[in-house]
KEMAR-977879 format. One record per atom (N, C-alpha, C, O): x, y, z. Coordinates in steps of 0.05 Angstrom, whole numbers, plus 5000, padded with zeros to 4 digits. Example, Ala and Ser with C-alpha at 12.3 -4.5 7.8 and 13.67 -1.06 7.14 Angstrom:
! residues 2
526448865156
524649105156
526449345156
528549345169
525749555142
527349795143
525850015157
526850235161
//
This chain:
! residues 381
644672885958
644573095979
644172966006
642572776010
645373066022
645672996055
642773106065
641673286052
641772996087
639573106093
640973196121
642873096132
638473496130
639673616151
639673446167
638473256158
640573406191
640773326223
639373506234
639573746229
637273366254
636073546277
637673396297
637773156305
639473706304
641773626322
639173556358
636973626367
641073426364
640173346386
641073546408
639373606424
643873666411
645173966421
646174086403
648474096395
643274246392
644474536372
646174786377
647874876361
645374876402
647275026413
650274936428
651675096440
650774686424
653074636434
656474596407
656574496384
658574686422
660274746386
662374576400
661974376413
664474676396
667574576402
667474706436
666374926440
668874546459
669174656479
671174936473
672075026452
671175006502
672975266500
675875166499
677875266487
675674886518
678474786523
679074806503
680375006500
678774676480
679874676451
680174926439
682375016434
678775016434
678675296428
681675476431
683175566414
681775486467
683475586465
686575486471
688475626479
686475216464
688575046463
689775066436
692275086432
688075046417
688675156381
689375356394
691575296403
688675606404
689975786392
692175946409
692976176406
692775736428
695475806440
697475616424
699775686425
696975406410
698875376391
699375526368
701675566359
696875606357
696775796337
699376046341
701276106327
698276146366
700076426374
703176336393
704576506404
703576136393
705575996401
706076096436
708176126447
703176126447
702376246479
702876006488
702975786476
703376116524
703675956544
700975776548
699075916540
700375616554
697875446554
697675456581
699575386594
695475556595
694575506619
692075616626
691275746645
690475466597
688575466593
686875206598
684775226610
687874966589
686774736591
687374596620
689074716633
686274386632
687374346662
689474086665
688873886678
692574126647
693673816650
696373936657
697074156647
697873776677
700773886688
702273866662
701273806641
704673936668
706673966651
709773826660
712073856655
708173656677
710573476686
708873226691
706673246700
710072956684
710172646693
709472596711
709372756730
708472306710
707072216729
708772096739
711072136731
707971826767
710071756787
712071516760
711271356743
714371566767
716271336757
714271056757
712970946739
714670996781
714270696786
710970706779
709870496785
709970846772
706870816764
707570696732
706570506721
709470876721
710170796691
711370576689
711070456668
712670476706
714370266708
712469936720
713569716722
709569996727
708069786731
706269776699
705669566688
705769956691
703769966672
706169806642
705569596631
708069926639
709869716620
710469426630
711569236618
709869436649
711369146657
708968946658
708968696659
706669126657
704968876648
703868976618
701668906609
704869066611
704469136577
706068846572
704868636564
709168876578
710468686568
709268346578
708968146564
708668386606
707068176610
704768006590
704467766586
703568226581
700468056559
698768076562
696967946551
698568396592
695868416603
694168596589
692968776599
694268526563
693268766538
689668656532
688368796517
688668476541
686568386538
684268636555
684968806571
681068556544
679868646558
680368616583
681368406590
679768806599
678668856635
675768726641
674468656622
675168706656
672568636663
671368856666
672369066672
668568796662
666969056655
666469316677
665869556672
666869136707
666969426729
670169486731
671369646745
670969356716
674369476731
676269206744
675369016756
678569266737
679768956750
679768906781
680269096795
679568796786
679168646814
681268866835
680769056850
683868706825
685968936843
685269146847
685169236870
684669306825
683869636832
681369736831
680769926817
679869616845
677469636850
678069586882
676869736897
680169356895
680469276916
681269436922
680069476944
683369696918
685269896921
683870106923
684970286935
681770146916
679670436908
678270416939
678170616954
677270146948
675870146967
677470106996
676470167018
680170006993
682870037019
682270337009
679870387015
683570556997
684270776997
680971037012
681071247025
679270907004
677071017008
675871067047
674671237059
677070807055
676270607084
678870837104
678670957125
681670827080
683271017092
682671317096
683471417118
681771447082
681071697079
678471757089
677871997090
677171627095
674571797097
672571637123
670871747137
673771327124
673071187148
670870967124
670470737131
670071037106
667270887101
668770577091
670970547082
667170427094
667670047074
665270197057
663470347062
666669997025
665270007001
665369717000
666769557013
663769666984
664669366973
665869296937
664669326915
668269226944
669269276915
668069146894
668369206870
666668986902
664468806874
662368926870
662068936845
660469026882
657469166888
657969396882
656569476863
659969606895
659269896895
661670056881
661870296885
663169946868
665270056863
666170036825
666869826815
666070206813
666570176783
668070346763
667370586760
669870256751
672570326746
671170456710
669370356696
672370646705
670270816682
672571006672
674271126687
672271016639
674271106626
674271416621
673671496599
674871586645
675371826656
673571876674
672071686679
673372116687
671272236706
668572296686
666272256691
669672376663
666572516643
665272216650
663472176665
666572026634
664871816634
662871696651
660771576647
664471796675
663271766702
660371926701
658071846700
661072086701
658372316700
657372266682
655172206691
657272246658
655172136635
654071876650
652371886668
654871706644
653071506658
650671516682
648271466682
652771616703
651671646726
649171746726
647371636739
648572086703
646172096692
644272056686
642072156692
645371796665
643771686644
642771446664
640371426667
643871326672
642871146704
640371316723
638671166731
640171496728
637871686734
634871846732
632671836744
636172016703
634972196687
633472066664
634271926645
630372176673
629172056650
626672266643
625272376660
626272306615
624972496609
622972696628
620772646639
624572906628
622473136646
623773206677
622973386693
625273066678
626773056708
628573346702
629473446681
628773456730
630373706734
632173606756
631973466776
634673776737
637173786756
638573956760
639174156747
639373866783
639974266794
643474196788
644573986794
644774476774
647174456764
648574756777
647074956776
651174786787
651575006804
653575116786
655574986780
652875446775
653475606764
655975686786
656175706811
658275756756
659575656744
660675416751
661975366771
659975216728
659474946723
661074786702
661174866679
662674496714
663574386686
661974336669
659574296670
664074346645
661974416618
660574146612
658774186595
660773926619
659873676620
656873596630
655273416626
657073796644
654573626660
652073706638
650673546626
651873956636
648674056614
648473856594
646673696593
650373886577
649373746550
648773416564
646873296554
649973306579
648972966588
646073046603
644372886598
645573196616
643473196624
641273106602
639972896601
641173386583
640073376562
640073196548
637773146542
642073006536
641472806517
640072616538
637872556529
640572496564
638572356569
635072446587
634072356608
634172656569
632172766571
630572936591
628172976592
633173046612
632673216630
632573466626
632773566604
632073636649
632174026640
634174096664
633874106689
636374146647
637974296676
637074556688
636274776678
637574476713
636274846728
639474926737
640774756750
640475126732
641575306727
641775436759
640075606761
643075396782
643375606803
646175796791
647775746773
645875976805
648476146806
650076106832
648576036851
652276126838
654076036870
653976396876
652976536859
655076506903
655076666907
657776836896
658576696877
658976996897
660777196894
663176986902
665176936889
662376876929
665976756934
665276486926
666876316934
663076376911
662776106897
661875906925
662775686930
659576066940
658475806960
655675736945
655075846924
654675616951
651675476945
650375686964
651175726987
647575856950
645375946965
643575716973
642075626956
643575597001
642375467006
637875537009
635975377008
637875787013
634475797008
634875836975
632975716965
635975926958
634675896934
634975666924
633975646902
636575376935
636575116931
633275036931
631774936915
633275146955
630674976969
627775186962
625575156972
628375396943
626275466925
626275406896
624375466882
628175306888
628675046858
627174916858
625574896840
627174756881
626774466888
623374506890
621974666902
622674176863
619774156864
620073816860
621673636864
617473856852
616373476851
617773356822
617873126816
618673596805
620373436779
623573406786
624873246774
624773556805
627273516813
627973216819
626773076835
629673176808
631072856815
633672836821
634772636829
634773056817
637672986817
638773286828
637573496824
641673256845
643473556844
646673486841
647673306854
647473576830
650073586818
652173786842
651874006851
653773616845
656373776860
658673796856
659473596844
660473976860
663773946852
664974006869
665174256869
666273906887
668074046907
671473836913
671873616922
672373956906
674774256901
674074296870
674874156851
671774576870
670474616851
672274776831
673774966835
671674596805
672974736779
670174946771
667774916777
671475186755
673575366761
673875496777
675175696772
672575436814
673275686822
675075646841
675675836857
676175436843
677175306877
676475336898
677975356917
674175336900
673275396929
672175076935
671874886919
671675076964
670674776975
669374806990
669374997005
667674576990
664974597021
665774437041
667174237039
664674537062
665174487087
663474357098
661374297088
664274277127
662674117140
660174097135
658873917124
659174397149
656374547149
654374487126
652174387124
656574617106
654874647088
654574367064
653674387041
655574137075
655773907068
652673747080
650873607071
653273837100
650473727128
648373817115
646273677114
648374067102
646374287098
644274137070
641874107067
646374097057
645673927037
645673647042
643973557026
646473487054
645373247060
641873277074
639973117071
641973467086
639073447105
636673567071
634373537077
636773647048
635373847038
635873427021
633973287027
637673327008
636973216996
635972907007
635972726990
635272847034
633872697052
631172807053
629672637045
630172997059
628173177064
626073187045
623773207051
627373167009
626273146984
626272896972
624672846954
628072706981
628272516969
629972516942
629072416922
632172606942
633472706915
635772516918
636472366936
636872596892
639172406889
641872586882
641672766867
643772526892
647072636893
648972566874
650172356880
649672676852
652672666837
654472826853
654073066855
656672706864
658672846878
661372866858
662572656861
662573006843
664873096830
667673186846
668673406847
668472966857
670672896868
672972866858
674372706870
674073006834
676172866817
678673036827
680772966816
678973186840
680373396858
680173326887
680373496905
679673076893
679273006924
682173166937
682273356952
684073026925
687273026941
688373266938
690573306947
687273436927
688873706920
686974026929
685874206916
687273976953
685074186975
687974166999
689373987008
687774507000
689474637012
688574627047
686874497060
691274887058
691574967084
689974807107
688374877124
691174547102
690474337116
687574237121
686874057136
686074357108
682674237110
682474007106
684473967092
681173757109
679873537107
678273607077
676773797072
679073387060
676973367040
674573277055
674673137075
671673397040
668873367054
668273197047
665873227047
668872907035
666972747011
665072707019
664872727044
663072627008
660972497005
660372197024
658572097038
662572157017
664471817040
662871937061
660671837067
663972137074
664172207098
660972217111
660372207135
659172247085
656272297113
654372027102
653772027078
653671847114
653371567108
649771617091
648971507070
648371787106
645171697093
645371847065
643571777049
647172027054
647672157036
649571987017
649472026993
650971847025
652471677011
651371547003
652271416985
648171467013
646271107005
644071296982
641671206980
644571466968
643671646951
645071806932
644272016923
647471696926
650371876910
652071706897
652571476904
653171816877
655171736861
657371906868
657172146870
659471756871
661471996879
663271916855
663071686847
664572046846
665972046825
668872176823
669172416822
671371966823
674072116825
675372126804
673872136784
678472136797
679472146772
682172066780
683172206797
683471876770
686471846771
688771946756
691171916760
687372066736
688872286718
689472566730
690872736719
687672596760
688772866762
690772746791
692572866803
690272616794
691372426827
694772376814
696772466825
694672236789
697672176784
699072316762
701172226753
697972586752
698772766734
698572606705
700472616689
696572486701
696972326673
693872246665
692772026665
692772546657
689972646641
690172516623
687772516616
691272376607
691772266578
690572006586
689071906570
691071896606
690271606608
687471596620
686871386631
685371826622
683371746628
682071426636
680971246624
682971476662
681871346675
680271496715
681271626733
678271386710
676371416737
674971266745
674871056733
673271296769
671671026785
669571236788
669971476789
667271116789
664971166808
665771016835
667870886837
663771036858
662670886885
659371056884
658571276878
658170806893
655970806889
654470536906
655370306906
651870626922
650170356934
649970126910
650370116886
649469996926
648469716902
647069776873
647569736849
644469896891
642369866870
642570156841
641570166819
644370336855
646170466841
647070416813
646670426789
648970336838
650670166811
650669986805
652869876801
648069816798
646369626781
646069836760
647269776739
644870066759
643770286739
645570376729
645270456707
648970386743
650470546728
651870366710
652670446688
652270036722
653969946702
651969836681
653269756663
648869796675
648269806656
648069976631
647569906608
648570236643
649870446617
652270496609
652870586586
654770426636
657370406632
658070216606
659370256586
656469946616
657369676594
656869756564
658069636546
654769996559
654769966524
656070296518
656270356494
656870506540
658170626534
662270626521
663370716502
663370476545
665770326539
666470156543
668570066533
664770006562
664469716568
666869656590
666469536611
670069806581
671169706601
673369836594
673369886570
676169946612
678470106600
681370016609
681769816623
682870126601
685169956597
687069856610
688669986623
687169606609
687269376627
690669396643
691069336667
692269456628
695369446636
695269736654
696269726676
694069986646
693870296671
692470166694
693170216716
690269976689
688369966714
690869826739
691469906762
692069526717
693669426739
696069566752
696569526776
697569716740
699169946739
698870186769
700470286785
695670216764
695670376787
694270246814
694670306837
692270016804
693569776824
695869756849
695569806872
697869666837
699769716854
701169976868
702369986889
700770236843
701370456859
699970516879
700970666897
697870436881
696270536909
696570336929
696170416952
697070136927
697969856948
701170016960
701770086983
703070036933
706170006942
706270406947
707770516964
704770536932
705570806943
704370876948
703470926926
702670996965
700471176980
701571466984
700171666982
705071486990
705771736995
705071916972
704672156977
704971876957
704472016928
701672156935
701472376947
700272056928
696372206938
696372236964
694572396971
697272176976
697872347002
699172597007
698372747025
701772686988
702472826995
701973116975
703173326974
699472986959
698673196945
697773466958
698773666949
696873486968
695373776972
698873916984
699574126971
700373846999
702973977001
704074066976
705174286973
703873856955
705473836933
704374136912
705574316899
702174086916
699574336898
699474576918
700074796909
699074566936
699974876951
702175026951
702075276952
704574866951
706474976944
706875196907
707975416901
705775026894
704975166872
702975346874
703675566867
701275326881
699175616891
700375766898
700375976886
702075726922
703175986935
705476136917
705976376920
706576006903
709276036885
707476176865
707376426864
706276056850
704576226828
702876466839
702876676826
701576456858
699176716879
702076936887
701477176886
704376896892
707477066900
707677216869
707677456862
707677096861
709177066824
707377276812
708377436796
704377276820
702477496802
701177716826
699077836828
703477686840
702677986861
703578236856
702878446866
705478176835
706278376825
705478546803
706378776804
703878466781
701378496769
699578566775
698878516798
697278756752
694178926757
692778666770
690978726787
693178416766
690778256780
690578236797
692278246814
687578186800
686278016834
686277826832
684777696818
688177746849
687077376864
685577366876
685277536894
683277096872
680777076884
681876866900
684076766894
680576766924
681276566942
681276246925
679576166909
683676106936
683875816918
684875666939
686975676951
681875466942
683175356974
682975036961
683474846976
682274976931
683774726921
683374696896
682274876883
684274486886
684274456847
687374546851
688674626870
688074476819
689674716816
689974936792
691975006778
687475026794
686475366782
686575596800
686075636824
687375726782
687276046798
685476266782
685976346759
683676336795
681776566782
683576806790
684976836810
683077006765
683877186774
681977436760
681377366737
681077676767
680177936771
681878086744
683878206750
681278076719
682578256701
682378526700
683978656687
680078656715
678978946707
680279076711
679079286706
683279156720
685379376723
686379306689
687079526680
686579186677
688279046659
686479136630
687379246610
684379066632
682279136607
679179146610
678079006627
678079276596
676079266604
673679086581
671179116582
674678946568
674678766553
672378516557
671978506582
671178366547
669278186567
670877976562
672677986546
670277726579
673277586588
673677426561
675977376553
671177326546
671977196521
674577296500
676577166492
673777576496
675277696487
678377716495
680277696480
678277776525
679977866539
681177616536
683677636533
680077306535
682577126528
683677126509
686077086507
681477176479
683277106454
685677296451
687777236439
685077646471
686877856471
689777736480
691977766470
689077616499
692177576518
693677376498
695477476484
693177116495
693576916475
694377016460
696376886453
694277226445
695077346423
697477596424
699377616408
696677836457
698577916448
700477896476
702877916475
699377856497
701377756515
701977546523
702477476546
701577316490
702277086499
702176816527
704176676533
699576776540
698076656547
695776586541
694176766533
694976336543
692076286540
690976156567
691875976580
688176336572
686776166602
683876176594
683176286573
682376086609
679876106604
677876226619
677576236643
676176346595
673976546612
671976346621
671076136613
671576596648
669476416674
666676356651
665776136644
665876596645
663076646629
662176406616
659776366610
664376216610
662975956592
662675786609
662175566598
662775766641
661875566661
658775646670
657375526687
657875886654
654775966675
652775966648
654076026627
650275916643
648875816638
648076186625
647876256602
647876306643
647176646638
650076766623
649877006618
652576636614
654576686603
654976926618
655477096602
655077026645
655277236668
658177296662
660077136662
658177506659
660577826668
661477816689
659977876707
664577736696
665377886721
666977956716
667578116734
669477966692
672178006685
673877786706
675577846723
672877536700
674977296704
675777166685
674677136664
677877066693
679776826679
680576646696
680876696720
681176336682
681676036698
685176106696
685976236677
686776016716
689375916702
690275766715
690075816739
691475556707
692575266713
695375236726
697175146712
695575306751
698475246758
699674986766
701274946785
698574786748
699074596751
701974456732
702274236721
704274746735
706274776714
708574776734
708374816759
710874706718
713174766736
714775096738
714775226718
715875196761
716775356765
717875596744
718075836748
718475486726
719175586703
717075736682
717075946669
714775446686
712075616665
711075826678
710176016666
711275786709
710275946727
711076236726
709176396724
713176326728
714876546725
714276706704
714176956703
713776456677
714076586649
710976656642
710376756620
709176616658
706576636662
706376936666
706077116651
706676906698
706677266711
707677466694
706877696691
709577326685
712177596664
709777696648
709277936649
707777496629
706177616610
704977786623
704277986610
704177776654
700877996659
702878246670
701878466676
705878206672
706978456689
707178706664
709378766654
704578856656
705178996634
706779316649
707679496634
//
């Protein structure tokens, strides 16, 4: 006989992503539930990554990331935002964004520490908190998804160590701004706290705004992990791959948990996109055009339908308002659709800690024109 497990996350099961990814195959539904395009990444990105396949560059990477694209992370960084990193010291190449954030954590958080996590939240951050022995505190965002800045700063005690951020925040697309960037740099100077910045959506923020990063305000940067993702930058989630940036003494802490988590990731993508960011820049540059255009095409496409569109000023998710449509709570209301009007998206309720009611749903227009169309058709009952 097996002896029980005292699970370490009892209350944690199969994500939703999965969930309802089974069962849009199950019901043979449109998927725009999970967050991955449905179109290829750049040619010549595929076309560097084989060519050093065929090369022999199949060996380990070095444990922060290969040199080139680490050099490329910190040119691209100096471009966008003005800051120098130093690609040996502060910069570390990590096998997706999760990984990023797990570590980054576990580099931190140590029994009893509180961290403030902003409702509705990727599903990632709670359970890492928890296994490396923290208590997540739970804010709620407001109605249009800003940060209450005084109930921040009535959270905040002498066990707080850490605050967690996402901007171009999954699921709701909304983004912070200058202000309220400043607002939070001055609260976590003030306390002495430390910054996870969730950047993996840098390039894909609309109607010409400036991404806010973290880059951008320097005493807040010498206290932060910022964390991006090149799977959502070059349409190719499968190859998980991401970087931290981080101060020195940082990321002394991060790559000692990085090294026995994966130690290091795969060596022919890293060189691969290497050069795409040396030889093509137009590509991540011309993202947020490239993703607005789909917003607006998909936000046209479901105007015609009971839903509300909620404002989506980046990502590429669209919340939308079901309550003309059913009165259903949204869990339900996804397995409903999935099943009989053939889509699957995901309910808000599993990003908040209070599993909170509003009659929302996530959906991913990160599809081509076609999925797009055949999307709307399901909600035009």
């Amino acid at each position: 006989m097996v002896n029980m497990i005292n699970s370490k996350l009892p209350d944690i099961g199969t994500t939703i992503f999965t969930i309802m990814s089974q069962l849009a195959v199950e019901h043979k539904a449109l998927n725009l539930s999970q967050g991955f395009p449905d179109f290829d990444g750049p040619q010549y990105l595929k076309e560097r990554v084989c060519h050093y396949i065929q090369q022999g560059r199949n060996q380990y990477a070095p444990m922060s990331g290969v040199l080139e694209l680490r050099q490329q992370i910190a040119a691209k960084t100096k471009l966008c935002y003005g800051r120098e990193v130093d690609e040996n010291l502060e910069v570390t190449v990590t096998s997706g964004a999760t990984e990023a954030l797990f570590a980054a954590i576990h580099a931190l958080v140590q029994k009893g520490d509180e961290v403030v996590v902003f409702d509705p939240a990727y599903d990632s951050y709670n359970p890492a908190i928890r296994l490396a022995g923290g208590v997540p505190v739970h804010l709620e965002l407001s109605y249009e998804f800003a940060i209450d800045f005084e109930q921040l700063r009535q959270a905040i005690n002498k066990r707080t160590k850490l605050i967690i951020i996402n901007s171009p925040h999954n699921p709701t697309g909304s983004v912070l701004n200058f202000e309220q960037m400043q607002r939070l740099e001055n609260i976590v100077l003030e306390h002495g706290l430390y910054l996870i910045s969730d950047e993996v959506y840098e390039h894909i923020i609309f109607d010409n705004e400036p991404h806010q990063s973290v880059n951008r305000f320097e005493a807040l940067a010498e206290r932060s992990f910022i964390i991006s993702s090149f799977g959502k930058t070059f349409h190719t989630t499968g190859w998980k791959i991401g970087y931290c940036i981080a101060p020195k003494q940082l990321t002394e802490e991060f790559r000692k948990v990085h090294q026995y988590l994966t130690f290091c990731s795969t060596t022919p993508i890293q060189l691969g996109l290497a050069d795409v960011l040396a030889q093509s820049p137009e590509h991540w540059q011309s993202l947020p055009e490239f993703y607005q255009q789909k917003r607006d095409y998909f936000r046209k496409a479901l105007s015609n339908t009971s839903l509300k569109l909620l404002p989506c000023s980046g990502t590429y998710f669209q919340c939308v308002d079901y309550s003309k449509l059913s009165s259903k709570p949204d869990f339900e209301f996804a397995q409903w659709a999935t099943e009989h009007l053939g889509i699957a998206t995901i309910p808000i309720s599993v990003f908040y800690q209070s599993k909170k009611q509003q009659s929302l749903v996530r959906l991913c227009f990160a599809k081509d024109e076609t999925t797009l169309d055949a999307a709307a058709k399901c909600f035009n009952l």
